[in-house]
N, C-alpha and C positions, 0 to 999 in steps of 0.2 A: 752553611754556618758562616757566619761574619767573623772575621779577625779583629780584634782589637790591639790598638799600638799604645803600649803606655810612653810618654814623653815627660821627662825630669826636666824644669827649666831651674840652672845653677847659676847662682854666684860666679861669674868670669874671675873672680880674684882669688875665692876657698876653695872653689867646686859644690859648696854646700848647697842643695835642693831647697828653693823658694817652693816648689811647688810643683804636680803631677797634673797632665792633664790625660785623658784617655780619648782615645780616637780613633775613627775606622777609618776613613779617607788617608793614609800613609803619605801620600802625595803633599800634604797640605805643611807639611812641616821637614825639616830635614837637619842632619847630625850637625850641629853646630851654629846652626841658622839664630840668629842674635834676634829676640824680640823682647821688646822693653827690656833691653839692656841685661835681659838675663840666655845664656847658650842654652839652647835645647841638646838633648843627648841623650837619646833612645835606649831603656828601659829594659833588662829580659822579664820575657812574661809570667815567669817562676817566681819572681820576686815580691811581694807584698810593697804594697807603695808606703806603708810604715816601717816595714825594713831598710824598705831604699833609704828611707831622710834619716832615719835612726843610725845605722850601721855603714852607709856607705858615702862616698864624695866623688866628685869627677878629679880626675885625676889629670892636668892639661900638658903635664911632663909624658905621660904615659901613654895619653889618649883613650885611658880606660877609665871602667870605677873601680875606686880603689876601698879596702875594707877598714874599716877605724874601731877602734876599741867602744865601748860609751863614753858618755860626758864624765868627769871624774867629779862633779857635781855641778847642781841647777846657773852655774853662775861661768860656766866654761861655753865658748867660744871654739869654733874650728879655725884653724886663720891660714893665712898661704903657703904657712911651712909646712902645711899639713901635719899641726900638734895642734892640743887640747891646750888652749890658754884661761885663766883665770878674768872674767871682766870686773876689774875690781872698783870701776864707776858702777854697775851694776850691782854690786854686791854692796859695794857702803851705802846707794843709793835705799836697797835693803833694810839694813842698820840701820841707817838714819828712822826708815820709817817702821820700824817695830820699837827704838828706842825712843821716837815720840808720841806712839799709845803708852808705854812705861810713864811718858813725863805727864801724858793728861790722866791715865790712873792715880797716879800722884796728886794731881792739881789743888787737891782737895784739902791737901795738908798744910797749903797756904794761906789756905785762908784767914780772917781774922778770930773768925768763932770754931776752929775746931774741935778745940777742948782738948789739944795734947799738950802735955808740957812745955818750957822752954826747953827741956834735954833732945826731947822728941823735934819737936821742931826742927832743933841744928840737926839732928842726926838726917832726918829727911832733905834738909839744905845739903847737905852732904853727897846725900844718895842722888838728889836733882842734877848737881853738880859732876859727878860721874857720870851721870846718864851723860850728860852735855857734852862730856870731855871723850867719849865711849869711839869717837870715828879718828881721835888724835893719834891711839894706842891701841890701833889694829895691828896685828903683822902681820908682815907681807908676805907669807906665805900661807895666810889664812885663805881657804877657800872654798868655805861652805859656813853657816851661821851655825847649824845643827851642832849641839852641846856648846854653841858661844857664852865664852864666864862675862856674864854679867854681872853685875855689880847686886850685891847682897839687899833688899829691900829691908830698911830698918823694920822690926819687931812692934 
C-alpha cells in the first residue's frame, strides 16, 4: 500500500491555505520549505482538504494548525491577527455592482418616449439618484449585503 502525504501550502503572513497538494514521494517536500513564496506544512491524513482551508490556518506563533470559527460572512478575510475581518473594498466593490444592474433596470425610465408622467419621472430621478449615492451611506459595520435596505423602487 502506498502512503500518501497531504501538503498545505500557506500564506507566510495568515497561515491561510493557498492550496493542498497530495503526494507519495515524502522526501520531495519538507515542513516549511518556502515555494513560490507560499510555506508548506504537512497535513494530518484524517482531515479532509476542505476542512483544512475551511476550519483551520497555520499557526506561525505556535507552529501548529490552529482551529477558526467560519467566515462571519462571504466578504471576511483571515488576516495576521488571526481574526475574521471584514473586506470592505470587496464588499462595496459588491454594492457597487448589484446597484448598477438596479440603475440599468431602471435605464428605461429615462428615456424620452416612456410614457410615465412628469410625477413618475422625478420619482425615478430620485430613486436613480439613491442608487448612485448607496456606497456614500454604508456602515461600517456592515458586513454582508443580505437583507441590505435599498432604496424603495418607485411604483
Amino acid at each position: 500500500m502506498t502512503t500518501t502525504y497531504d501538503w498545505a501550502f500557506v500564506d507566510p503572513t495568515t497561515g491561510n491555505i493557498s492550496h493542498i497538494m497530495s503526494i507519495q514521494d515524502n522526501n520531495q517536500i519538507s515542513q516549511g520549505q518556502t515555494i513560490d513564496g507560499l510555506k508548506a506544512a504537512l497535513i494530518d491524513s484524517s482531515v479532509t482538504h476542505t476542512e483544512a482551508i475551511k476550519k483551520t490556518y497555520w499557526d506561525y506563533d505556535a507552529g501548529t494548525w490552529g482551529v477558526r470559527e467560519p467566515p462571519p460572512s462571504d466578504y471576511a478575510v483571515w488576516t495576521n491577527t488571526k481574526t475574521w475581518e471584514i473586506n470592505r473594498d470587496l464588499l462595496i466593490s459588491d454594492l457597487r455592482r448589484l446597484r448598477n444592474i438596479k440603475l440599468e433596470a431602471s435605464d428605461w425610465t429615462q428615456l424620452g418616449d416612456n410614457q410615465l408622467t412628469d410625477e413618475k419621472k422625478a420619482d425615478w430621478v430620485t430613486y436613480r439618484q439613491a442608487l448612485r449615492d448607496i456606497t456614500k451611506n454604508v456602515a461600517d459595520d456592515t458586513s454582508t449585503l443580505e437583507n441590505f435596505a435599498w432604496p424603495s423602487e418607485p411604483s
